[in-house]
C-alpha positions in Angstrom: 72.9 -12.8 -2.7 74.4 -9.7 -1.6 75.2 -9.0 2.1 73.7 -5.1 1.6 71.0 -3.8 -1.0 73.0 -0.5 -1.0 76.4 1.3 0.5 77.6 4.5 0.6 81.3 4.1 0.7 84.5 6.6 1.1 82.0 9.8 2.3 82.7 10.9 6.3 79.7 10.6 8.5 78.5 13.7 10.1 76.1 12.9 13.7 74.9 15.3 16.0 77.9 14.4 18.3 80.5 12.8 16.0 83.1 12.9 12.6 84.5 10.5 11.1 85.5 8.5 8.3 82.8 5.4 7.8 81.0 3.3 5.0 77.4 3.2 5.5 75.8 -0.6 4.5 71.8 -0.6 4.2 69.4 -3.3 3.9 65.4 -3.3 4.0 65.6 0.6 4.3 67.4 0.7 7.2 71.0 1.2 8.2 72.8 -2.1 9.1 76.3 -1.5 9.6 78.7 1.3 9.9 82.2 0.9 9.6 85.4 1.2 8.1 84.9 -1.0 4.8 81.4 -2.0 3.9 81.9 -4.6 0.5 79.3 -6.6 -1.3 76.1 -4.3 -1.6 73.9 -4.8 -4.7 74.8 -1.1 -5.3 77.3 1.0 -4.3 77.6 4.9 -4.4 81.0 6.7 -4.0 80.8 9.5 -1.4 84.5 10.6 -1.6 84.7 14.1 -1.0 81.0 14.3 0.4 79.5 14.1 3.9 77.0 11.8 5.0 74.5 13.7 7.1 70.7 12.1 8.1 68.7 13.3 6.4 66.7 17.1 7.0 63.9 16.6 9.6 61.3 20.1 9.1 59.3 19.5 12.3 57.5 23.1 11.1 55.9 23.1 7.9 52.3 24.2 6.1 50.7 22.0 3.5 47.7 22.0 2.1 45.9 24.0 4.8 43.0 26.2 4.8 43.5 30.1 4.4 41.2 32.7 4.5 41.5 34.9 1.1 44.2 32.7 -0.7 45.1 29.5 -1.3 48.3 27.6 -0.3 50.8 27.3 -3.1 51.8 23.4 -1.8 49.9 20.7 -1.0 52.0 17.0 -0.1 52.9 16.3 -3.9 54.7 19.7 -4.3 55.7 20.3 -0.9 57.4 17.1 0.0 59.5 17.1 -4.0 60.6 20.2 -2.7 61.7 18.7 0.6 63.9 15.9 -0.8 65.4 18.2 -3.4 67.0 20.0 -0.4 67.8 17.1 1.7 65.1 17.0 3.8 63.4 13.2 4.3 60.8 13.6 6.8 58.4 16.6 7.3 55.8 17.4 10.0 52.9 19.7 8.7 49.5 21.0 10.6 46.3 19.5 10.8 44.3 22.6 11.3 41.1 22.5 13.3 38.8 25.1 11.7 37.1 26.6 14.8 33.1 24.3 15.0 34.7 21.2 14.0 35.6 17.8 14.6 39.3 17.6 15.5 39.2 13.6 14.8 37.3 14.6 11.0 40.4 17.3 10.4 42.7 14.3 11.0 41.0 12.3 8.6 40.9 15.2 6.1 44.4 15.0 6.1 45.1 11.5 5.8 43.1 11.7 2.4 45.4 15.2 1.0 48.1 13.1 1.8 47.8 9.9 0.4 49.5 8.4 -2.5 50.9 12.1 -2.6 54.1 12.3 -0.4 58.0 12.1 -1.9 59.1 12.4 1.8 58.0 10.7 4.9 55.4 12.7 7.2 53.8 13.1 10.7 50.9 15.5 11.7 50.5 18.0 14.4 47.1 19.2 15.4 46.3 22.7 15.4 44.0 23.3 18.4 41.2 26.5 17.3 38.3 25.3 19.3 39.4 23.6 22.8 35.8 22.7 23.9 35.0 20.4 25.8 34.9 17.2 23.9 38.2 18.1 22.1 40.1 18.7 25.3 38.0 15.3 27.4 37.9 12.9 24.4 39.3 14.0 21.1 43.0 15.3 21.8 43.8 12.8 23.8 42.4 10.0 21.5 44.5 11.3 18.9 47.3 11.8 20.8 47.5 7.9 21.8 47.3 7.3 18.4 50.7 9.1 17.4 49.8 12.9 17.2 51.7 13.5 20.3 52.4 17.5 19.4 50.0 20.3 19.0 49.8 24.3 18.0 48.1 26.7 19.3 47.8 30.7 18.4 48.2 34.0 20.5 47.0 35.6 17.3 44.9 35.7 14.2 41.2 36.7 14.7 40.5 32.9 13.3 43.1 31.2 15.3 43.6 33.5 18.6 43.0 31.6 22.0 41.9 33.4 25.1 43.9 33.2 28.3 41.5 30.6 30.1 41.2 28.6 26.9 45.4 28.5 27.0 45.3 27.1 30.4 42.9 24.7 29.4 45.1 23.6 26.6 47.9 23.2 28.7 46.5 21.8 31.4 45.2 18.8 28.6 48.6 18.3 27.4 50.0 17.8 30.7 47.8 15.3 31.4 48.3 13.4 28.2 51.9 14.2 28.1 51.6 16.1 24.4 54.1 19.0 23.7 52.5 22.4 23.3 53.7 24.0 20.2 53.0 28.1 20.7 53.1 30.8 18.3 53.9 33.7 20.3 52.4 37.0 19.4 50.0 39.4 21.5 46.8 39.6 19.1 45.5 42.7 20.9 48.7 44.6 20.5 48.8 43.7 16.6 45.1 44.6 16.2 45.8 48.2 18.3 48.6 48.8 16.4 47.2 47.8 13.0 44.5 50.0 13.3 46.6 53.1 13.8 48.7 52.3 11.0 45.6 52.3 8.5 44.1 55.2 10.2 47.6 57.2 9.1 47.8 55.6 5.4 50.5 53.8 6.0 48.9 50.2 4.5 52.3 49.0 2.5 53.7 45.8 2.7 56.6 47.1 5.1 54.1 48.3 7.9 53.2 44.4 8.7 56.1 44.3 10.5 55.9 48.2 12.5 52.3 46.8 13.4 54.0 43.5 14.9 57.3 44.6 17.2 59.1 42.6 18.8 57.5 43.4 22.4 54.4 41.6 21.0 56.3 38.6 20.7 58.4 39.4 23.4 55.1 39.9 26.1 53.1 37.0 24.6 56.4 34.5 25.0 56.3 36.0 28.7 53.0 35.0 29.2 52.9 31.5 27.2 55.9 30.8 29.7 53.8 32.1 32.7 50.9 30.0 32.0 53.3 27.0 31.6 54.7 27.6 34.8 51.1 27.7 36.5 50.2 24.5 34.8 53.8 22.6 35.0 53.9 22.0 31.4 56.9 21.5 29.2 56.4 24.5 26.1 57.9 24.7 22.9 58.2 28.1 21.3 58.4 28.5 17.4 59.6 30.6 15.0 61.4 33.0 17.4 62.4 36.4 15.2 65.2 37.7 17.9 66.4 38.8 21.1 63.0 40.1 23.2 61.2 36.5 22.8 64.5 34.9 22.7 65.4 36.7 26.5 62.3 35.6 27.7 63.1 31.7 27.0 66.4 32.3 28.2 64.9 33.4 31.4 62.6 30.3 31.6 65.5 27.9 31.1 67.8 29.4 33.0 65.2 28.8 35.9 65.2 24.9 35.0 61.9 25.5 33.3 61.3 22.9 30.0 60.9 25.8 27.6 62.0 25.0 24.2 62.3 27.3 21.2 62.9 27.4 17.8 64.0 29.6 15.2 63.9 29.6 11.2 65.8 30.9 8.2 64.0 34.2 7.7 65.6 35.3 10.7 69.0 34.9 9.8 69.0 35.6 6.1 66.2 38.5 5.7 65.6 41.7 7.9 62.6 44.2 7.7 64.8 46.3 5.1 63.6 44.3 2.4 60.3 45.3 2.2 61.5 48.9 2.4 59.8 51.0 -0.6 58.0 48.3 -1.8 54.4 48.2 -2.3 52.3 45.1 -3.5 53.1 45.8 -7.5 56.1 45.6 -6.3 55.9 42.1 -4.7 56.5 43.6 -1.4 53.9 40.9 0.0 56.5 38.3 -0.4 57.9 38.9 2.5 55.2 39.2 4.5 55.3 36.5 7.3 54.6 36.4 11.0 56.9 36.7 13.1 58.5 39.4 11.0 62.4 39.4 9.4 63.6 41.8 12.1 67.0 44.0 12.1 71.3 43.1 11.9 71.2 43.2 15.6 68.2 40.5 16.0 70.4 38.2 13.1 73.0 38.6 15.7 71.1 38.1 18.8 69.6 34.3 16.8 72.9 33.6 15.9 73.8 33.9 20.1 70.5 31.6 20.6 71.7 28.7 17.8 75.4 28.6 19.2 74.9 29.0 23.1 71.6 26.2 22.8 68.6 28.5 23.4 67.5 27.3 20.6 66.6 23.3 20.0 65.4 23.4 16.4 65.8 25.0 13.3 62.4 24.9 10.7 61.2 26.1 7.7 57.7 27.2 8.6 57.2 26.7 5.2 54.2 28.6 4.5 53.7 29.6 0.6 51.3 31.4 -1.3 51.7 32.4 -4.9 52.8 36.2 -5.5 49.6 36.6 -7.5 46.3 37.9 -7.5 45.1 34.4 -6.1 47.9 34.4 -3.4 49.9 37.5 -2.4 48.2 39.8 -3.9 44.9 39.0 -4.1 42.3 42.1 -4.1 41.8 42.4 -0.8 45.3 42.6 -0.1 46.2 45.2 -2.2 43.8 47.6 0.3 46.2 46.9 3.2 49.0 44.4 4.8 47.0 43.5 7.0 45.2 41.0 4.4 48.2 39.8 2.4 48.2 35.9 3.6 51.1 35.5 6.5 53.7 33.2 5.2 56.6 31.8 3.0 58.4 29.1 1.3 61.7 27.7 2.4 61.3 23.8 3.0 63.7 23.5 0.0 66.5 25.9 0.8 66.2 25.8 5.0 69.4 23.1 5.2 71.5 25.2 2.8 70.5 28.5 4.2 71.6 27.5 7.5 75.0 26.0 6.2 75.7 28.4 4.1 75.4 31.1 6.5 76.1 29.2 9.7 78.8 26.5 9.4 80.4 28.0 6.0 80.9 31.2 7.7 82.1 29.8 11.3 79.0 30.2 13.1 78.5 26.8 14.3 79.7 23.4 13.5 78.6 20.5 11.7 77.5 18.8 14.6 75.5 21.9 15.8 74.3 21.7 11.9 72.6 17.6 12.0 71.5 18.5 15.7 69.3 21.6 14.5 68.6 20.2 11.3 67.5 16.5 12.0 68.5 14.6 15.2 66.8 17.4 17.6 63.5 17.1 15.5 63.2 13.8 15.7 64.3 13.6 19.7 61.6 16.3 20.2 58.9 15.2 18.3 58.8 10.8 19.1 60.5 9.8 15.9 63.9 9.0 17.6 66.0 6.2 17.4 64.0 5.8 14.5 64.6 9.1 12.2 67.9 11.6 13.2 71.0 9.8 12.6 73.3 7.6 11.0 73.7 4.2 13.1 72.3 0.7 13.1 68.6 0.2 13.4 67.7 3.8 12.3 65.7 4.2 9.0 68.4 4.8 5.7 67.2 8.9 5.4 70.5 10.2 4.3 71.6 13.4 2.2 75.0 13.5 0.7 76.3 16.7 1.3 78.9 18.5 -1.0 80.8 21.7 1.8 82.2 23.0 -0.9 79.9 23.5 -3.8 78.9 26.8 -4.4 75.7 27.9 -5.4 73.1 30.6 -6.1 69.7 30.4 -4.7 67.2 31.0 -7.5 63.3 30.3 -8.3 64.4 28.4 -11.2 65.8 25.7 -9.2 63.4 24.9 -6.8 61.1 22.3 -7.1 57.8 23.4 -5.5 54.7 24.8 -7.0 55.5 28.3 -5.1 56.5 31.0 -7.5 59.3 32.3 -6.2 61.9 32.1 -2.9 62.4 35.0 -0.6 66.2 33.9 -0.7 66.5 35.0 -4.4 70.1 35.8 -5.1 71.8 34.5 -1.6 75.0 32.8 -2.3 76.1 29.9 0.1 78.5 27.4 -0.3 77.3 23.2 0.6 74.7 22.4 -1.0 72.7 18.6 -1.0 74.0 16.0 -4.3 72.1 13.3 -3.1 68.9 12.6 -1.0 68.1 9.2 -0.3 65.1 8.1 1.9 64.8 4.5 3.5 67.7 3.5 1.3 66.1 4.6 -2.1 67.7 7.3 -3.7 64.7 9.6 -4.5 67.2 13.1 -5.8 70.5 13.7 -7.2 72.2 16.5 -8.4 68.2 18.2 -8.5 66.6 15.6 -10.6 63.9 14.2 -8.7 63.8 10.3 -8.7 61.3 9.6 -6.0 58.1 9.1 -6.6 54.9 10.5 -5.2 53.5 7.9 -2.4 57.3 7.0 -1.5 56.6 8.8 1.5 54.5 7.4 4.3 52.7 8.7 7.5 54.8 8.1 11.1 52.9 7.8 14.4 54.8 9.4 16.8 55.4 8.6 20.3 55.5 10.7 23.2 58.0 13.0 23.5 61.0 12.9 26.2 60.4 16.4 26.4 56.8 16.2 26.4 57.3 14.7 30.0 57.9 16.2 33.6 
């Protein structure tokens, strides 16, 4: 009988804090032993050259989930066979509450979208719409005993928005049941005002979703999402931060010992508002349309400050995608105005090689910084940690092999989701993932999938550490 079902031998293990030089030995789907010779595994794989790196955690992704005027490109099958082609074992989509109902039916919903469907392990945030109150008394925390220990809510979208009281409601529930607040930060008013005066001067192209959304709407409702934490005494974590304004504001907050947490995404270091420039929706300017918007250089720059000095704890997809067609992008309605193309894009699949390519090839940051905003800080924010994040004894066998020097062109043609295109057509980076392997089965190598749908399996989640006063 062999000691190991599987080692990865000769590769140099890559942690959130360490380097070095180790085999990997895994048995049962979890790792058993590193060190410096592991022998005698029912299957070896040869790492030389490679780094072995746990695998992608995207704590901030969109399957499957309702949308007024189109539909979602990805549900679980799609969405998670993209994941694990780019090294990515474990993601965490949305359970959307649509405002009138049953936040425990939502949940369930779910469950069934999901099942039998996943090629990468997942967990569920809740997005709170309706905070009445049998959802804040009964429901929430219900569900959050039972593992959905992180929730969303919205300072936007006329189907999403929550008033200031309801906020402080919201908060004031998750402090009591210790659940981390997940806020998307931008002042709905502000949008609407500035939306309107747009249209009312013709300017309707894809490019004006951004002018209608500056960054001191993000940067004000960030002030006041902090604010109302600080009334409640509630640990906040702010997502998909676009540049320096909001960024600033979270600064502030931290600097003052508050537990504000942020995170940013790919489209802020790798896109600006320049490429929607001249493009209208024949010319798939919608693409690009996402909320927060791509910004400038300078707020690239001012991201890259956050990511290396710690503002910033993790770094996610929001994968959001809709076709660029008349059923997605640019559907009817859309054509009229940017204000109806549906907010969002893909980028579960390239978000590790984005961030490497641009980030640790180029000097940015370091490999450690690279696992930490990629993986282990997911899992330590979000209750899946020892369990997910690392490479040690005891923690599941989610592992990518990682190739630093292979170069590579981002291009549709190689993704493997059902969205029709990536917003990063074109970008050349250099490390790219060979192998993905989740609980010790190797489900992708070299971009052949060899999962299987159902491989993946839903993870409770316990409270977070940073959940807690």
């Amino acid at each position: 009988m062999s000691d190991y079902d599987l080692s990865i031998r000769g590769g140099t293990v890559v942690t959130a804090s360490d380097t070095f030089r180790a085999d990997v030995g895994i048995s049962g789907g979890r790792i058993v032993a590193v060190a410096d010779r592991v022998e005698g595994a029912a299957r070896e794989i040869d790492a030389s050259g490679l780094l072995v790196m746990p695998g992608g955690i995207d704590s901030h992704v969109h399957l499957a989930q309702p949308s007024s005027g189109a539909q979602m490109a990805d549900g679980f099958l799609t969405g998670t066979r993209g994941a694990i082609a780019g090294g990515t074992t474990t993601v965490i989509p949305f359970a959307m509450q649509p405002r009138g109902e049953s936040l425990r039916a939502v949940v369930q919903d779910y469950h069934k979208k999901a099942e039998g469907q996943a090629f990468a392990d997942y967990g569920f945030h809740l997005i709170i719409t309706d905070p009445t109150p049998s959802v804040l008394g009964q429901e929430l925390p219900a569900l959050v005993g039972d593992g959905y220990t992180s929730f969303k809510v919205f300072m936007t979208y006329a189907d999403m928005v929550l008033n200031d009281r309801e906020l402080l409601e919201v908060f004031e529930c998750a402090r009591k049941c210790r659940a981390l607040v997940m806020v998307h930060a931008e002042g709905y008013d502000a949008i609407k005002f500035m939306t309107e005066r747009l249209e009312q001067a013709g300017k309707t192209a894809p490019y004006y979703h951004g002018v209608s959304r500056p960054e001191i709407v993000e940067r004000e409702a960030a002030h006041r999402a902090i604010s109302h934490a600080e009334l409640i005494d509630v640990p906040l974590m702010i997502v998909h931060v676009s540049g320096r304004e909001a960024m600033e504001q979270i600064r502030w907050a931290q600097n003052r010992g508050m537990k504000v947490y942020a995170e940013t995404c790919p489209q802020y270091v790798a896109l600006t508002a320049d490429d929607m420039k001249g493009l209208n929706m024949d010319d798939s300017g919608g693409k690009y349309v996402c909320s927060p918007p791509p910004r400038d250089h300078e707020s690239q720059e001012a991201i890259w400050q956050g990511l290396q000095q710690g503002v910033f704890k993790t770094f996610s997809s929001d994968h959001c995608p809709f076709m660029d067609t008349s059923e997605g992008k640019r559907n009817p309605q859309a054509r009229t105005s940017f204000k109806w193309v549906p907010n969002g894009i893909p980028g579960v699949e390239t978000r590790m090689q984005v961030l490497w390519g641009l980030g640790v090839d180029k000097g940015r940051i370091g490999m450690n910084e690279f696992v930490a905003l990629t993986s282990t800080n997911h899992a330590k924010m979000y209750g899946l940690y020892p369990k997910k994040g690392s490479i040690a004894a005891g923690f599941d066998a989610d592992i990518v092999l990682w190739d630093p020097n292979k170069k590579e062109t981002i291009r549709q043609e190689l993704m493997h989701g059902a969205c029709d295109y990536t917003p990063y057509e074109g970008l050349e980076v250099r490390g790219w993932p060979v192998m993905t392997i989740l609980r010790g089965k190797p489900v992708c190598e070299e971009g052949k999938i060899l999962g299987a749908p159902g491989d993946g399996g839903f993870l409770a989640r316990a409270i977070s550490p940073y959940a807690s006063k």
